[in-house]
C-alpha positions in Angstrom: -1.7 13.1 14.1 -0.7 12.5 10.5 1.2 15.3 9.0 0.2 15.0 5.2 -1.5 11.9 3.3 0.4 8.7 2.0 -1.6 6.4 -0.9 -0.7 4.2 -2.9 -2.0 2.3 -5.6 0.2 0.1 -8.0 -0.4 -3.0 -10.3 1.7 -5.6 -12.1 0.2 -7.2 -14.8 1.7 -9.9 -17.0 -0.5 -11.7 -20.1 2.0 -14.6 -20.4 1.4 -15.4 -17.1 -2.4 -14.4 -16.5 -0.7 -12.4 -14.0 -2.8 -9.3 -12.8 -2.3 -8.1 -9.1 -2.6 -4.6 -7.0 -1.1 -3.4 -4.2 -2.7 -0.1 -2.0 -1.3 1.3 0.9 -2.3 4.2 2.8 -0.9 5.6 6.6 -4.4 6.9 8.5 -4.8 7.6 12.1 -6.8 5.9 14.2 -8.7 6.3 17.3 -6.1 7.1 19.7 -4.1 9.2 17.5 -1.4 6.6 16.6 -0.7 5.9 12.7 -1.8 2.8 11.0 -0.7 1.6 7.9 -3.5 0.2 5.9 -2.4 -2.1 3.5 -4.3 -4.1 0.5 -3.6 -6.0 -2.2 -4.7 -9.4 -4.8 -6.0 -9.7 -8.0 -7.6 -7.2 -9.7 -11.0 -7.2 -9.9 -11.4 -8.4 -6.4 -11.2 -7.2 -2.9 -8.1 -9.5 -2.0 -6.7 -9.5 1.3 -5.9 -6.5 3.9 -3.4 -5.9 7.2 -3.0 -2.4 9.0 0.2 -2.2 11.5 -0.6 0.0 14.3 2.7 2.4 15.2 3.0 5.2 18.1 4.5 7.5 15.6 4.2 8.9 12.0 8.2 8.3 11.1 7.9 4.0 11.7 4.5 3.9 9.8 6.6 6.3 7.0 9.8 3.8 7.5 8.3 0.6 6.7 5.8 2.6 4.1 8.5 3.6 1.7 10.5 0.1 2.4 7.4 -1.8 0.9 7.1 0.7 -2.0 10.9 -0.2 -2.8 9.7 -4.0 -2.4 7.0 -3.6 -4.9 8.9 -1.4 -7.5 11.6 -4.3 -7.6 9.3 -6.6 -8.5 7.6 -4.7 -11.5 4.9 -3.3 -9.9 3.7 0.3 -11.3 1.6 3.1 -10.7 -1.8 3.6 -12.2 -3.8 6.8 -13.1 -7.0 6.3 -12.6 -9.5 8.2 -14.8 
């Protein structure tokens, strides 16, 4: 059972480079109980590409979670607010 909800949404945009990308990540259960981490991510404005890692506990989905937001926040990503 997942203990309390992890999302994230972040994008990098760059005009110089016609760069515009997002990343989304979220840890959900699944079926049998185990956590998944749900991830997402391509150019904005279209559905791009997904993975999910299946993990028997909350702590590895959490582990590799926070080592991807690290990942993106060294290469310029940011988070958005939606409205």
């Amino acid at each position: 059972m997942i203990t309390q909800p992890y999302h994230l949404y972040v994008e990098r945009t760059d005009v110089t480079k016609n760069m515009a990308r997002f990343y989304a990540m979220s840890i959900q259960p699944n079926l049998f109980g185990e956590a998944c981490l749900m991830r997402r991510w391509g150019r904005i404005g279209t559905a791009g590409q997904t993975m999910s890692h299946h993990f028997e506990t909350e702590r590895e989905a959490v582990t590799l979670f926070l080592e991807l937001l690290r990942q993106k926040k060294r290469r310029g990503y940011a988070a958005v607010v939606r409205q």
